[in-house]
C-alpha positions in Angstrom: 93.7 85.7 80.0 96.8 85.3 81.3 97.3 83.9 84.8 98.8 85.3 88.4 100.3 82.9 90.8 100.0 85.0 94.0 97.0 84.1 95.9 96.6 88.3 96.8 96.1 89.5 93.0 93.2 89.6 91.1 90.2 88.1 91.7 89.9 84.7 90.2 94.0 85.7 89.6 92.2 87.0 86.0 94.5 90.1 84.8 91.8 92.1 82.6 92.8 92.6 79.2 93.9 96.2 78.8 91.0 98.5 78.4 88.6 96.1 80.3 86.4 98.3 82.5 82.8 98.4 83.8 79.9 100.9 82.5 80.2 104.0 84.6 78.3 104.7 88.2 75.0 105.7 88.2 76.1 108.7 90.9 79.7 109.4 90.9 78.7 111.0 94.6 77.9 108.0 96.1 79.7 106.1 98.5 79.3 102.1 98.8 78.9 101.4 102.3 80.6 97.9 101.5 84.0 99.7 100.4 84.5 102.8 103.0 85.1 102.9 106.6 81.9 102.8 108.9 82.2 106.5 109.6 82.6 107.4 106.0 80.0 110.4 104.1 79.4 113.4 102.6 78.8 116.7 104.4 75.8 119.2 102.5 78.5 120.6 100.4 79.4 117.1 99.1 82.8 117.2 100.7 83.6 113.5 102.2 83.3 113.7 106.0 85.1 111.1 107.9 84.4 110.3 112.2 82.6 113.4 111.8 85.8 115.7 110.0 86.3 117.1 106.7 88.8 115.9 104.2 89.5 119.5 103.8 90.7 119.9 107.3 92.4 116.8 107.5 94.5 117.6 104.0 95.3 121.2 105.8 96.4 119.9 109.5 97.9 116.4 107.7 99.3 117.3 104.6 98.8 114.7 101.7 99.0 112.0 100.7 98.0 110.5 103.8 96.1 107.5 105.2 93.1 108.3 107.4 91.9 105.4 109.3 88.4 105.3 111.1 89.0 104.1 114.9 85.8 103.5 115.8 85.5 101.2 112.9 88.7 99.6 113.6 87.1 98.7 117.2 83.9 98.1 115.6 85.3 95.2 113.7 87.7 94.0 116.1 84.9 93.5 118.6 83.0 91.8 115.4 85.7 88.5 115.1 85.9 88.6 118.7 82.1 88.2 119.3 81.8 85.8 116.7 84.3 83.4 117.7 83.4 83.6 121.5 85.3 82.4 124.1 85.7 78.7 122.8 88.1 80.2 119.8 91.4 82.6 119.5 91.2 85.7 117.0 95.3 86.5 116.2 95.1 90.3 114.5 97.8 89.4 111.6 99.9 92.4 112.6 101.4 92.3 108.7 98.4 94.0 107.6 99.4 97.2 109.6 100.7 97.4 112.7 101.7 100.4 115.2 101.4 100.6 119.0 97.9 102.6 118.7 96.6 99.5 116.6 98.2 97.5 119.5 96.4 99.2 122.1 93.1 98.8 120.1 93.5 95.2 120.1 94.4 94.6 123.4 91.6 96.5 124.7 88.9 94.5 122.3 90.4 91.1 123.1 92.0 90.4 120.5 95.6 88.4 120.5 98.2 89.5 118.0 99.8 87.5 115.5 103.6 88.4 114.8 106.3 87.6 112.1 109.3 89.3 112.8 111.4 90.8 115.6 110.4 94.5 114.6 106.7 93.3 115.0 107.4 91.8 118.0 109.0 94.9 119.3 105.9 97.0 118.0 103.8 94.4 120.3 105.5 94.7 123.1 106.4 98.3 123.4 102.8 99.1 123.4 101.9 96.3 125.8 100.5 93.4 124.5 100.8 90.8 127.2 103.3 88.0 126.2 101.0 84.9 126.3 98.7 86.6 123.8 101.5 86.7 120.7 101.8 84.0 118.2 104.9 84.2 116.5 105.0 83.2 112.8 107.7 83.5 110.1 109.8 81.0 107.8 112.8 81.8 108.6 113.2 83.3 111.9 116.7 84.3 113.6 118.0 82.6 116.3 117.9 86.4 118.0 114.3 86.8 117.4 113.3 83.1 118.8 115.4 83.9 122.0 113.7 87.5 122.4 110.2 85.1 121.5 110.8 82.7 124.3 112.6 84.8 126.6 109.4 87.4 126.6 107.0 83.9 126.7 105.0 84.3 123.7 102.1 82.2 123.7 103.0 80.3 120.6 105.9 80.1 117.8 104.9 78.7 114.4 107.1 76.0 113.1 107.8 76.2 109.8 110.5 73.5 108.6 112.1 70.8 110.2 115.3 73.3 111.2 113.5 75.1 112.8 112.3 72.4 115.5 115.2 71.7 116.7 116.6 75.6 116.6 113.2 76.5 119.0 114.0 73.0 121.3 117.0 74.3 121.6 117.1 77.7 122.4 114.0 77.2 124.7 115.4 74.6 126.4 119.0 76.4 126.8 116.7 79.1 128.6 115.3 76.7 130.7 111.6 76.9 129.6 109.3 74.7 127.3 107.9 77.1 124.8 103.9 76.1 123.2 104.4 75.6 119.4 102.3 74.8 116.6 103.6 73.1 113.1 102.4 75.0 110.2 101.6 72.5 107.3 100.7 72.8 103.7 97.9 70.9 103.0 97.5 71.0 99.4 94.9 73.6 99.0 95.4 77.5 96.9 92.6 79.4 98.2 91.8 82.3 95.6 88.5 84.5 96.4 85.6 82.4 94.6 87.6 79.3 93.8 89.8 77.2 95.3 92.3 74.6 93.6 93.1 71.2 95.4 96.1 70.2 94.0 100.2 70.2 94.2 101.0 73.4 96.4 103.6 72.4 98.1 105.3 74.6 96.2 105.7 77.8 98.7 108.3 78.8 101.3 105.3 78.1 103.8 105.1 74.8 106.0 105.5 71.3 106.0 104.2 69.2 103.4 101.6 66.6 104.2 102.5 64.9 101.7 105.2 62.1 101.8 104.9 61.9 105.4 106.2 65.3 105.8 103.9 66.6 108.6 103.7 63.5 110.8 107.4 63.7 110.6 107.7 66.5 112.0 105.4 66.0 114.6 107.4 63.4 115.6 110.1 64.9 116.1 108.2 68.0 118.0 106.7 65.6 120.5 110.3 63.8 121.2 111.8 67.7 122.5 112.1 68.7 126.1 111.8 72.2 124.9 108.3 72.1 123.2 105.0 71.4 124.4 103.1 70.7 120.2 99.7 72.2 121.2 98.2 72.1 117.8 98.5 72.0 114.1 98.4 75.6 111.6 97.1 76.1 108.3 97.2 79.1 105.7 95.4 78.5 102.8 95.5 81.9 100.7 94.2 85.3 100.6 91.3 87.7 99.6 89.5 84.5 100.5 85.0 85.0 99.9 84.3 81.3 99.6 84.5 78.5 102.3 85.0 75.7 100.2 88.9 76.0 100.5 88.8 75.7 104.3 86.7 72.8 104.4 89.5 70.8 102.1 92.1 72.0 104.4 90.4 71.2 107.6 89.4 67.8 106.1 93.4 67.0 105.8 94.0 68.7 108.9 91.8 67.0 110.7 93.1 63.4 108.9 96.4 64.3 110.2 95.1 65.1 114.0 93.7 61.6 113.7 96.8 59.7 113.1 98.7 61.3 115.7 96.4 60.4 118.0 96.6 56.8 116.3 100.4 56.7 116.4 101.1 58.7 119.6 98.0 58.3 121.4 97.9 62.4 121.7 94.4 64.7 120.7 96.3 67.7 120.3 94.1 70.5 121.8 94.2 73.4 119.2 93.7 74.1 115.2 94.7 77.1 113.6 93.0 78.0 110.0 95.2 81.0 109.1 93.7 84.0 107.6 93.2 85.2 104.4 89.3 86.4 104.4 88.4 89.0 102.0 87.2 92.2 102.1 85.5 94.3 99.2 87.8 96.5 97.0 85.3 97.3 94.7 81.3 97.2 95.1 81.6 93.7 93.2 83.5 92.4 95.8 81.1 90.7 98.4 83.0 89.5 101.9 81.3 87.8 104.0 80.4 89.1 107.9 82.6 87.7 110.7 79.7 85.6 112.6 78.9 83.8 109.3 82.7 82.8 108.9 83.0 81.8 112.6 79.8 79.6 112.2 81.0 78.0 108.3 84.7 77.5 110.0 83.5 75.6 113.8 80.6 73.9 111.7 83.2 72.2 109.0 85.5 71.3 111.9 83.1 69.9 114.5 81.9 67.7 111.4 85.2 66.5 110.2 86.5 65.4 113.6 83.4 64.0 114.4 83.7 61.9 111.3 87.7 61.1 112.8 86.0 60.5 116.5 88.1 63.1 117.7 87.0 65.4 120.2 86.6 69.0 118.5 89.9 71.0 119.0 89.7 75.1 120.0 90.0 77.2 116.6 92.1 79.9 116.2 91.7 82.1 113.4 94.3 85.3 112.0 91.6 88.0 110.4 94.4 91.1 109.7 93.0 92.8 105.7 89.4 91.7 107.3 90.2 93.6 110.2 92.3 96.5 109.1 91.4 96.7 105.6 88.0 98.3 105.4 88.8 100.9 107.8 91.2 103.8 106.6 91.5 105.4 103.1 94.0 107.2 101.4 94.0 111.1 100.8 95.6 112.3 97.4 95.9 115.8 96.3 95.5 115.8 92.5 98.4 117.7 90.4 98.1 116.9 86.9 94.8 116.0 84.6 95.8 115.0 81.5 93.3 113.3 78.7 94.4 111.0 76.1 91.7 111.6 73.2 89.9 108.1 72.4 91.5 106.6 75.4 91.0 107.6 79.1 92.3 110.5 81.4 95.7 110.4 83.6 94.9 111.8 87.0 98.2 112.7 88.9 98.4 112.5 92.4 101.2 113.2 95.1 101.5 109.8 96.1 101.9 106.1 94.1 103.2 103.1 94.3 105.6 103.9 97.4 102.6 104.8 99.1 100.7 101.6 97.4 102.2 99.0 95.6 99.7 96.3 95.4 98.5 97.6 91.9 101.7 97.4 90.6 102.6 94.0 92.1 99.4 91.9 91.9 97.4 94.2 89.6 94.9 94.7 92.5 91.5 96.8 92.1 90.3 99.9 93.7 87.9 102.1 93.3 88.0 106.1 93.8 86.2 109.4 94.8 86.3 113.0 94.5 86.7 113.9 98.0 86.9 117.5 98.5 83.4 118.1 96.8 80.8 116.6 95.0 80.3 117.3 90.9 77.5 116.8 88.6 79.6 116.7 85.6 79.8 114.1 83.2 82.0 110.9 83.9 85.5 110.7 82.2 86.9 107.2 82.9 90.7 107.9 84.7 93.4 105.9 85.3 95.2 107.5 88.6 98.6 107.5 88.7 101.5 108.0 90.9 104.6 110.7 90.4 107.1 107.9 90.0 109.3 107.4 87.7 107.6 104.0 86.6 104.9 103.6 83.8 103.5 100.7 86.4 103.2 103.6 89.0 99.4 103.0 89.0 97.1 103.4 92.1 93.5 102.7 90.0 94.3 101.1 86.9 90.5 101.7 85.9 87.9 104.4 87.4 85.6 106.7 86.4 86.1 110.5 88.3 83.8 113.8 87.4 84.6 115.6 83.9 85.6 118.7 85.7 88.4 117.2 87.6 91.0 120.2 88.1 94.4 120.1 90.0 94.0 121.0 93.8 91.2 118.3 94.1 91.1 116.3 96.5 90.3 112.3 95.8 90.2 109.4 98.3 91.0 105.4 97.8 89.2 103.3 100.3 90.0 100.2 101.6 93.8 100.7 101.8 93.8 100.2 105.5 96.2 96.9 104.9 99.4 96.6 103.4 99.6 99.7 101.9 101.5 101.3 105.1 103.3 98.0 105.6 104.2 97.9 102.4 105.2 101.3 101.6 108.8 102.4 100.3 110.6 105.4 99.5 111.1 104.5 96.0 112.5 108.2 94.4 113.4 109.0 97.8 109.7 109.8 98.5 108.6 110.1 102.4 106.5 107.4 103.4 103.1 109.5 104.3 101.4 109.5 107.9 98.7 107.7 109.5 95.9 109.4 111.2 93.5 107.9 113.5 90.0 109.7 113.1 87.5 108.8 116.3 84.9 111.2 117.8 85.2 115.1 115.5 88.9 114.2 116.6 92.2 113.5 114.6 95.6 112.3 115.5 98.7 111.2 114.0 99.4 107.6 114.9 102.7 106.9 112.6 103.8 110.4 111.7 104.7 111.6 108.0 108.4 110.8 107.3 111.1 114.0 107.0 113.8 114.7 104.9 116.0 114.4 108.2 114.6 111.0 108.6 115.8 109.8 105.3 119.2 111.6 105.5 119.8 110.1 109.1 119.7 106.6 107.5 122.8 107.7 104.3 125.9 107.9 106.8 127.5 109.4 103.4 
């Protein structure tokens, strides 16, 4: 087996041999409530339905490929982390799942705060009204002109991510006459990775300062000696596609350590701990997340214990849900165009999108699952492989899946859970138009990030 480094592949980081697959679905109809959006079924023809419209009608008025993204489940989780967490805690949306000033909107108006890393997502934020003091701004390497914008609009919080950028924040805040609210992000020696978690030398990222050697305290050091910060708590970001609390309480544990000897050196409780993101949500129907109120109770329980243990007085937690969020809530729409069997192998379904559309196969060989959309089929099941039109033999959407013998071009299939990254993600590899986003909520449809034009694209070439 070999072994991927990058805590969003696999699970367990396992790559599957080739040919590795699971026994076929008892009903190739049936849709796992654990993988599609809330609003998610099938009508009495069989054709998936989704907020109460066809995938018919949305591939007519839309056009495919396309992402379709359920609304009311969108709010329906929001309100979830936000409920959970209550009013002693901060939920940051981690806007680099998907982000757009409808998703904005929808945050804002479930009290959620919004978690940035760049000056394009800070633009997005602010366009569409997200109030200032309710941004955290993250990044390792941010521009000077994107920490002046930062300050200048008085985000709540700015992420520090190396000792440069201390002084580069002190400055510029201090030039502008303010003192801008900062946490340091450190790594704390812990890979999260779905099931397991490994507690040794990762350091090894672009992410943070180092507890180890000192790093950390250093730099908190330094942070409380600037007239242009006010050092209101510590970050940490352990990994992604995380199902199993055990990687959190090692982190907090070190957190918490280093909490207690700043207040032993500086005589400072620093009033705020932030445990990332990462949470997991379920690709396939072996995937099994766990619900927002049983995180929010596992994360304050393992911090009120560890700084009880330090005699430190709890600090408020802040937690950055954005695949947990976003994830589980749209799929995408794929017209198929070519069906072509490979005789003691497995089937290549075509479709008219791929890896521009969604590259996360291809670059950390993650699962999915798949459905005939546009009706339902008693056939037999043929295990597929469905591809992309590309010109890369990687162009893979579902490396493994099992679709209805009587597949035919013209059908209509759907990928679920490709409400994160994908869009964020997505490229015009080939020159291919990045699809659009539609919001379904109510027996209504809208476009919320339109489908990308052939003027678009030409705009950009000033020849």
């Amino acid at each position: 087996m070999s072994r991927s480094a990058h805590p969003a592949g696999p699970r367990h980081a396992d790559v599957l041999p080739e040919g590795h697959y699971s026994a076929p679905p008892a009903d190739l109809n049936a849709l796992d409530p654990k993988v599609w959006a809330r609003t998610v079924a099938r009508d009495e023809h069989g054709v998936l339905t989704v907020g109460g419209i066809d995938v018919k009608r949305l591939a007519e008025e839309f056009g495919t490929p396309a992402y379709v993204m359920d609304e009311a489940d969108f709010r329906a989780r929001a309100r979830a982390w936000r409920t959970a967490f209550g009013n002693d805690a901060d939920v940051f949306y981690a806007g680099k799942a998907f982000l757009s000033r409808a998703v904005v909107r929808w945050l804002h108006e479930e009290g959620l705060n919004l978690d940035v890393c760049s000056g394009g997502e800070l633009a997005t934020a602010l366009s569409a009204g997200m109030p200032a003091d309710r941004i955290a701004f993250h990044g390792n390497n941010k521009s000077a002109a994107e920490i002046e914008r930062a300050v200048r609009a008085g985000v709540g919080r700015i992420v520090l991510d190396s000792f440069q950028e201390i002084v580069r924040v002190a400055h510029i805040a201090q030039s502008l006459g303010k003192r801008q609210r900062v946490q340091i992000r450190v790594t704390v020696g812990v890979e999260a990775h779905t099931h397991e978690f490994i507690a040794t030398a990762h350091e090894d990222q672009k992410f943070g300062i180092p507890l180890a050697g000192g790093q950390a305290a250093e730099a908190v050091r330094r942070a409380l000696k600037l007239d242009g910060l006010e050092l209101i708590g510590i970050h940490s970001h352990i990994g992604s596609q995380i199902f199993d609390m055990s990687g959190f309480e090692v982190a907090a544990h070190r957190v918490v350590g280093l909490l207690r000897d700043i207040r032993d050196e500086h005589g400072v409780e620093l009033p705020e701990i932030d445990l990332g993101g990462g949470l997991g949500i379920a690709y396939t129907s072996d995937d099994d997340p766990r619900e927002p109120h049983e995180i929010a109770k596992a994360l304050t329980e393992i911090v009120t214990r560890e700084c009880e243990a330090a005699r430190l007085s709890t600090p408020r937690i802040s937690v950055e849900p954005g695949r947990a969020v976003v994830g589980p809530t749209a799929f995408t729409l794929y017209e198929v165009g070519t069906v072509k069997p490979l005789d003691g192998l497995r089937t290549y379904v075509s479709v008219d999108g791929g890896m521009s559309d969604n590259i996360r196969t291809a670059l950390y060989d993650a699962e999915y699952t798949v459905a005939l959309a546009s009706r339902s089929s008693d056939a037999e099941p043929m295990l597929c492989r469905v591809v992309g039109k590309h010109c890369e033999s990687g162009d893979i959407v579902v490396r493994d899946a099992f679709l209805p013998g009587d597949l035919a071009p013209g059908d209509l299939i759907a990928v679920p859970a490709t409400g994160a990254y994908c869009r964020s993600m997505a490229s015009n590899y080939n020159h291919v138009l990045r699809p659009p986003v539609v919001a379904v909520e109510g027996g209504e449809a809208r476009v919320i990030v339109r489908r990308e034009t052939e003027e678009d694209l030409l705009r950009l070439d000033v020849g």
